[in-house]
N, C-alpha and C positions, 0 to 999 in steps of 0.2 A: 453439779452432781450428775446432769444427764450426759455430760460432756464425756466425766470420769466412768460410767457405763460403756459408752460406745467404745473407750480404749481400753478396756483390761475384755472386755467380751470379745473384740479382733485380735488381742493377742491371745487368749486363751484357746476360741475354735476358728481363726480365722474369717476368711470373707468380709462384709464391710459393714464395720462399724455402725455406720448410720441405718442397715436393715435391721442388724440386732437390737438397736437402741427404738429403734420403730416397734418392734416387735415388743420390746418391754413398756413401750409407754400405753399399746394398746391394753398387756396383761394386768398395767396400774390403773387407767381410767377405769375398765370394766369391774375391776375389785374394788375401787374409790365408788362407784355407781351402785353396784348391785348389791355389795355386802353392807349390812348393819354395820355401824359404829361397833358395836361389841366385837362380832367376828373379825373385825379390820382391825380392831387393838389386839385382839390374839393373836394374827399372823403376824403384827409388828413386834410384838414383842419378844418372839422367839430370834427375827432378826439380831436383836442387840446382842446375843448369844458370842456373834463374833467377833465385840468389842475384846470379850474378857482375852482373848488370846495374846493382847498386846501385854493383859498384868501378867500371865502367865510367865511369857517368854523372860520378862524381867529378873525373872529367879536363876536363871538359864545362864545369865549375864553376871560378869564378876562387875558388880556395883558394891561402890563406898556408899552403903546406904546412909550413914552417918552427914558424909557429904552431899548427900543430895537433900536429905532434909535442911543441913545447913544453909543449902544453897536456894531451898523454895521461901525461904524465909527472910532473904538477905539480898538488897538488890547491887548487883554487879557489873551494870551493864556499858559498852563503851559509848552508848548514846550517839551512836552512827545513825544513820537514816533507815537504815535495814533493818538494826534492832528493834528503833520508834517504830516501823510498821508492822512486825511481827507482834509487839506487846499490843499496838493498837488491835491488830487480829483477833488475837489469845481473848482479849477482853470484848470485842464484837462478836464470834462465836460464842463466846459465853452466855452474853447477855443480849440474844439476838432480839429484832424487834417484830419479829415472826412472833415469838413466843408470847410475847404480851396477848396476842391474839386466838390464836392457838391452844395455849393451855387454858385462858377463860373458856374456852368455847368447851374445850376437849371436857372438864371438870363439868359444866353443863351437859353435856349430852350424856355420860357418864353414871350422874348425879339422875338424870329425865328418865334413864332406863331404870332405876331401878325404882322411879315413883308412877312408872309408867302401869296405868291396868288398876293404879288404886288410888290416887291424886288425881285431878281436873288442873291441878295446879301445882307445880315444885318449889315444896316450903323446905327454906333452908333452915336449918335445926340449928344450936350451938353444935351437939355430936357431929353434924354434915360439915360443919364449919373445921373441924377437927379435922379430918376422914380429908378435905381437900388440904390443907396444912401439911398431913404427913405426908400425903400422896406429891404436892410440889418440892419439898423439904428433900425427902428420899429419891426423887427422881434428877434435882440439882444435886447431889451430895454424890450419888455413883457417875454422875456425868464429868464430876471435876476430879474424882478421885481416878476414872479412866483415863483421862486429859492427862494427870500427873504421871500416872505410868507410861503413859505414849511420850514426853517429854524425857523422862530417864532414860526408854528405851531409843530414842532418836538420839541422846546426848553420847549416851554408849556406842551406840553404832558409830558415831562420827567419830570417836575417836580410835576405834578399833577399824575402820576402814577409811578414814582421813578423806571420807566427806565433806565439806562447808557449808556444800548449799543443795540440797536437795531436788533435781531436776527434774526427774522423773519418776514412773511407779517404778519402776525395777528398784531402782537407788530406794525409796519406800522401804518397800518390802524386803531388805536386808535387815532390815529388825527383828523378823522374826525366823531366821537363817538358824540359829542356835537353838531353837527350841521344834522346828518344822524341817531342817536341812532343805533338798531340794524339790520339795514342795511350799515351799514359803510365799515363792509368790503367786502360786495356784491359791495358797490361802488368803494373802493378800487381797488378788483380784475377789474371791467369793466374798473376803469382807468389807470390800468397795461396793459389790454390786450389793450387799446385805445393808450395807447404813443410806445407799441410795433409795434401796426399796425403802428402805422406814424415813426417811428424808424427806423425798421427789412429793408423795401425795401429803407431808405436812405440811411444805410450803405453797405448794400447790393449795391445799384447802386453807391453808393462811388465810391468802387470796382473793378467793373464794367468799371466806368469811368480812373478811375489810368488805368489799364491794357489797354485797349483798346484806350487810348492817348501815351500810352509808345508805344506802337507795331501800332500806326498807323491803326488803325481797327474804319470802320463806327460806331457811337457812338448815344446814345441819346433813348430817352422814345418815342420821336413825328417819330423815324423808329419803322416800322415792326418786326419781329424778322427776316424773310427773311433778311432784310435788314442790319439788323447788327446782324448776329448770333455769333460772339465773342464776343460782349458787353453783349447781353444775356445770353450767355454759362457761363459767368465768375458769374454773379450774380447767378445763377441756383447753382453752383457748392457753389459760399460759402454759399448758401442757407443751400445745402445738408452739408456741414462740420457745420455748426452752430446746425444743427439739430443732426449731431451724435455726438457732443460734449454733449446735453442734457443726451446721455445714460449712461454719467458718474457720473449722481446723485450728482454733484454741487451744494455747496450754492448760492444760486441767490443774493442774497445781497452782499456779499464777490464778487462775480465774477465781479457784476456792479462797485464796489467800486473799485478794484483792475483793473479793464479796464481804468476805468476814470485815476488813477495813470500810466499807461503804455502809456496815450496821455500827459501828460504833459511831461515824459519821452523823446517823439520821435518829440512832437512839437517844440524846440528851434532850429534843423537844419532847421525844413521847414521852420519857419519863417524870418531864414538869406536869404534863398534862395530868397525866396517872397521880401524879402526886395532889392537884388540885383537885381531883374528883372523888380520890381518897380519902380529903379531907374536907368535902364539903357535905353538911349537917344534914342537910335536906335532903341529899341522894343518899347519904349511909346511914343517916340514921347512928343509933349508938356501936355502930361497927365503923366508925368514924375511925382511921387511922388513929397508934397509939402512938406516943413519943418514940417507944424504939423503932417501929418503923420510918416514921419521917426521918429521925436520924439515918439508918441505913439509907433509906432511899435518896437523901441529900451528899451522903458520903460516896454513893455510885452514880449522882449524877456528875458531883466534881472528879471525880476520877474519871470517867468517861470523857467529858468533853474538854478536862485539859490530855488527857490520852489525841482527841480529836486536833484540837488546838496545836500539839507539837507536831501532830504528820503530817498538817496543812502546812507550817512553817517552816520544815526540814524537807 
């Protein structure tokens, strides 16, 4: 993601890359530091904004929608090596193992502010129980339903410009040509550097969070840095390594693609794990995992790691 910053920011105002991407990682840690959890979910959230441009442009597009429904439904694939790692991807960004971490915390802090001032202590309610449910439920559900429109519209493009294989942002950002003309890939880049801002400090407090829950260290966005300066440290630090990784003049495309493969890779142990702890008595209590979830969760672990299992052997 920081990679994809420094190249859509030198082609948009020129000059190099690696200052402007400096200059944004200063503007993320200082907003990751100094602002609340609340205020930081506000400013992320208006980013997703320029998700929706991708469903937009869709309409714009002469699509057999009939077939494309056919077609998300029905597998077709010629089981080439290219294909196994692209489905591996599709399924690794989906079910990233960032998120396992992430969104417990995020629902925690979330859930802390608003018991904050009148609680000593955050008792989760059945109602609270709800409130986190819809809140993951509806934030997967427009994450895959944007995913599907960014898939039409890439599927469109390729054959109304006899693309294959996607190389770089220009070649991207011809998707949104029919609905932005020539400004498309000005909108492009601002919704590369928009899902980077909202991106960069989740994975980054991932991070953050793994470390500073393994080693028992004060944790969370709604402390100070005083007050947790190891949960901070850790995020600063892979700030700083994500950014000298940029001075290696990486493909951005490849790198995102080849990430997304390395979380499908490492997500089937976490999800035994999760699966064990979900189901044991004595940490849930009668929140004990129910049949239909162990199902799902058994049915996304076997599709993950034979997803995993085919890209290692192909």
């Amino acid at each position: 993601d920081l990679t994809a910053v420094g190249v859509v920011m030198e082609d948009l105002l020129g000059g190099s890359g690696v200052w402007w991407l400096s200059l944004i990682v200063v503007v993320i840690l200082i907003s990751t530091i100094k602002l609340s959890y609340q205020k930081f979910a506000r400013l992320l959230k208006w980013l997703t904004i320029s998700l929706f441009c991708y469903v937009l442009t869709v309409f714009f597009l002469q699509v057999d929608w009939l077939a494309a429904l056919r077609a998300s439904i029905t597998i077709s694939l010629d089981w080439s090596p290219t294909s196994i790692m692209l489905i591996t991807a599709i399924l690794g960004t989906t079910i990233s193992p960032y998120l396992f971490f992430w969104q417990a915390n995020e629902e925690v802090e979330e859930r802390d502010h608003v018991s904050a001032g009148r609680l000593k202590k955050f008792i989760v309610t059945k109602h609270e129980l709800k409130l986190l449910k819809a809140d993951v439920f509806t934030g997967m559900l427009f994450s895959n339903i944007v995913m599907w429109f960014i898939i039409v519209g890439a599927s469109q493009m390729s054959a109304t410009y006899g693309i294959g294989e996607i190389t770089n942002f220009s070649q991207a950002a011809l998707v949104l040509r029919p609905l932005l003309g020539t400004v498309a890939y000005t909108a492009f880049a601002l919704g590369i550097i928009g899902t980077a801002l909202l991106a960069i400090p989740v994975l980054a407090g991932s991070v953050g969070y793994i470390v500073a829950e393994t080693l028992g260290w004060n944790e969370g966005m709604n402390n100070t840095y005083t007050q947790a300066r190891g949960y901070y440290g850790v995020i600063i630090v892979a700030m700083v390594i994500g950014t000298a990784l940029t001075l290696l003049q990486l493909d951005p495309v490849k790198l995102l693609i080849y990430a997304a493969v390395l979380y499908t890779l490492i997500t089937p142990p976490l999800i035994i794990i999760i699966l064990h702890i979900a189901n044991d008595r004595k940490l849930m209590g009668v929140h004990k995992n129910s049949w239909i979830s162990n199902t799902l969760g058994i049915i996304t672990l076997v599709v993950m790691a034979t997803a995993a299992i085919m890209y290692l052997f192909t």
